[in-house]
PAKOLMI-514901 format. One line per 8 residues: number of its first residue (from 1); their letters; for each residue x, y, z of C-alpha. Coordinates in Angstrom, 2 decimals, decimal comma. Layout:
NUM = A = X:Y:Z | ...;
END
This chain:
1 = XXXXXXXX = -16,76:4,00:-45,31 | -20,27:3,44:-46,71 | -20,81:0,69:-49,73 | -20,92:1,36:-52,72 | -23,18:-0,52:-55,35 | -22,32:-0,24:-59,32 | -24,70:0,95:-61,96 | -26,15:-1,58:-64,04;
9 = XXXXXXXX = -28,94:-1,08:-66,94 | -31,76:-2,81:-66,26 | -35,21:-2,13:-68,81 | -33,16:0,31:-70,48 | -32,96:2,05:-67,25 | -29,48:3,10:-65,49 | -29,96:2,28:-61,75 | -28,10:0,81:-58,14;
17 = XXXXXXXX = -27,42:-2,77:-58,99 | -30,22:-4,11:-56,56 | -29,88:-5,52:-53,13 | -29,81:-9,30:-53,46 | -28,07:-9,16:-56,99 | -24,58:-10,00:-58,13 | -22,86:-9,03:-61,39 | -21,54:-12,53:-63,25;
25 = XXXXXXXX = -20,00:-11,14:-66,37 | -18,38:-13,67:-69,05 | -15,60:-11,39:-71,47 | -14,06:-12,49:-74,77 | -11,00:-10,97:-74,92 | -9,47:-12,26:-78,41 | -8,15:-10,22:-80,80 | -7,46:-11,81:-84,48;
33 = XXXXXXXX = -6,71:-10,11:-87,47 | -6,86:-11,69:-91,18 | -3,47:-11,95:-93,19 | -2,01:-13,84:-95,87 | 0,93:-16,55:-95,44 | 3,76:-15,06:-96,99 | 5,84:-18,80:-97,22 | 6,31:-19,05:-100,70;
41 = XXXXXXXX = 5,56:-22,95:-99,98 | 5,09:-23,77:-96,68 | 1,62:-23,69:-94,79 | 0,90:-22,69:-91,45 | -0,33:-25,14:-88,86 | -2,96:-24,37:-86,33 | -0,90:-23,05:-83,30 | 2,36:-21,67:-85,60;
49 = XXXXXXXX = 4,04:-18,55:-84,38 | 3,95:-15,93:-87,02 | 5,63:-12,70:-87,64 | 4,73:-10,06:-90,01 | 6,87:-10,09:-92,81 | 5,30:-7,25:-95,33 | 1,88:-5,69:-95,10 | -1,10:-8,21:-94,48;
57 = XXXXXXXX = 1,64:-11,21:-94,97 | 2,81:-13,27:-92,14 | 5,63:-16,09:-92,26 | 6,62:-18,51:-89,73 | 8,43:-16,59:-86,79 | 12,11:-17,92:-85,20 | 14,11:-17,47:-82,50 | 17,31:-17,42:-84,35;
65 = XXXXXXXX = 17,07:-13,61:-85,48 | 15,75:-10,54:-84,22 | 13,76:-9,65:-87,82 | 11,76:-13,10:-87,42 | 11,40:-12,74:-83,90 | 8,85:-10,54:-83,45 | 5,46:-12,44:-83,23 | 2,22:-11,00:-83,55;
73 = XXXXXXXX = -0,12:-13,87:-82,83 | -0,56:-17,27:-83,55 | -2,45:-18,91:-86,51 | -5,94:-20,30:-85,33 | -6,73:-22,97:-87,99 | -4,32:-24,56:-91,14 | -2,78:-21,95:-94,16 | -1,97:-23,07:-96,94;
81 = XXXXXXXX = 0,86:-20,90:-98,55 | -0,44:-17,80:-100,24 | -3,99:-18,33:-98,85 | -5,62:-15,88:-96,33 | -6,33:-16,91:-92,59 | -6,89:-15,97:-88,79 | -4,06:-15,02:-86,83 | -4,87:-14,44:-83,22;
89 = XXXXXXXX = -2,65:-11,89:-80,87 | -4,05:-12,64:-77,64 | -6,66:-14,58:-75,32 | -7,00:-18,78:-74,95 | -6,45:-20,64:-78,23 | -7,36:-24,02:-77,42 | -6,28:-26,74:-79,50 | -7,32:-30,92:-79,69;
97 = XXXXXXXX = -3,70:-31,58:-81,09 | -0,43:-29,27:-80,38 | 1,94:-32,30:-81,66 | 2,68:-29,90:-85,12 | 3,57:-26,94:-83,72 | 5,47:-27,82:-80,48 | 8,97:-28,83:-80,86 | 9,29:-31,50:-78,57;
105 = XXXXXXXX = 6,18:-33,19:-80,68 | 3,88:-33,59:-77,79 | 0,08:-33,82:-78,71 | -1,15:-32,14:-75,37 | 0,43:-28,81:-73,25 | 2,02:-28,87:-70,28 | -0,26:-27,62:-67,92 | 1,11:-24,32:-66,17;
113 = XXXXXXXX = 4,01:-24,32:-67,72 | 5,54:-21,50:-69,82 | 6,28:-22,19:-74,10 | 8,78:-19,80:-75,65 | 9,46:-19,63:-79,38 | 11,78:-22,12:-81,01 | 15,31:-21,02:-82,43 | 15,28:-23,96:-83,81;
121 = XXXXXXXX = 12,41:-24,98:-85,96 | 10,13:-22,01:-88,08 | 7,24:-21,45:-86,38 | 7,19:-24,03:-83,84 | 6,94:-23,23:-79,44 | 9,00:-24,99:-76,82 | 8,94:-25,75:-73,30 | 13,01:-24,76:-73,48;
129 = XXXXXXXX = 13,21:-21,09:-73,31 | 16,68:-20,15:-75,78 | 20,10:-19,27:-73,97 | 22,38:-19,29:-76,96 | 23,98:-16,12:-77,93 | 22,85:-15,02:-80,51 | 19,03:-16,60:-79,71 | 16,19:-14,44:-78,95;
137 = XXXXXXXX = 13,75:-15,20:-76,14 | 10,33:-14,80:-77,12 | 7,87:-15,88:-74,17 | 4,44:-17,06:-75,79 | 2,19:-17,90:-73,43 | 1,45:-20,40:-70,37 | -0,86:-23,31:-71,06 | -3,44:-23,47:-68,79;
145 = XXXXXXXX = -4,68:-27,02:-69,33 | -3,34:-29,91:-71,95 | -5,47:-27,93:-74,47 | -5,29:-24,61:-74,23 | -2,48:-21,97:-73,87 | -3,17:-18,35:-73,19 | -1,28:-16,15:-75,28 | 0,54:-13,68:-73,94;
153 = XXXXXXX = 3,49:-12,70:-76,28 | 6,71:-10,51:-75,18 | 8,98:-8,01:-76,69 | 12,07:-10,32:-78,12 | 15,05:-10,01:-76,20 | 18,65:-10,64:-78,01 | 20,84:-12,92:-76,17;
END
């Protein structure tokens, strides 16, 4: 079977990617939307599993209940109640200080391990994946350093 070289645009020109060359492509794949938290008086933390709760309004997702269950994303930076923020849905959100929105309290992540949303505690991701009936099991993502965790939310499923 003969080789086959990609097109690439070089000067504005669509061509054979040239012998000798090599593609090295970086891609941002992050998608965040804007919404308002809906806690009538509780903010969100950086890192806080969210759900959405009414159009453009998040609150602080759980694992105790299929209707709070459902996360979207993850808030990028501090919400005050009421105010608008970032919530991101997917990629690497890298963090200096998880100790807030983990629920065993631990500043760093747990490299390669997997977090799951808390039944527990609003909001909050654990290393403990629920097994209560009654729980829901919400994988959120696998931290791929003590920093950051790539997000990678699943459908709930009802124990």
């Amino acid at each position: 079977m003969a080789a086959r070289k990609p097109l690439v645009i070089i000067d504005g020109i669509v061509q054979q990617l040239p012998s000798g060359d090599s593609l090295d492509a970086y891609t941002l794949d992050i998608d965040i939307f804007t919404a308002e938290n809906g806690e009538s008086s509780a903010s969100l933390d950086a890192g806080m599993a969210v759900y959405v709760s009414s159009a453009d309004n998040v609150m602080r997702a759980q694992a105790n209940a299929l209707s709070t269950s459902r996360v979207v994303g993850l808030a990028r930076e501090a919400i005050a109640a009421g105010s608008t923020g970032p919530i991101q849905t997917d990629g690497v959100l890298t963090l200096a200080d998880w100790s807030t929105v983990t629920e065993e309290g631990q500043a760093t992540l747990t490299a390669g391990s997997y977090y799951w949303l808390s039944p527990d505690h609003p909001g909050l991701i654990t290393l403990t994946a629920p097994s209560s009936p009654g729980d829901v099991v919400v994988h959120i993502g696998v931290a791929i350093n003590t920093t950051s965790l790539e997000i990678s939310i699943d459908r709930p499923i009802l124990l």
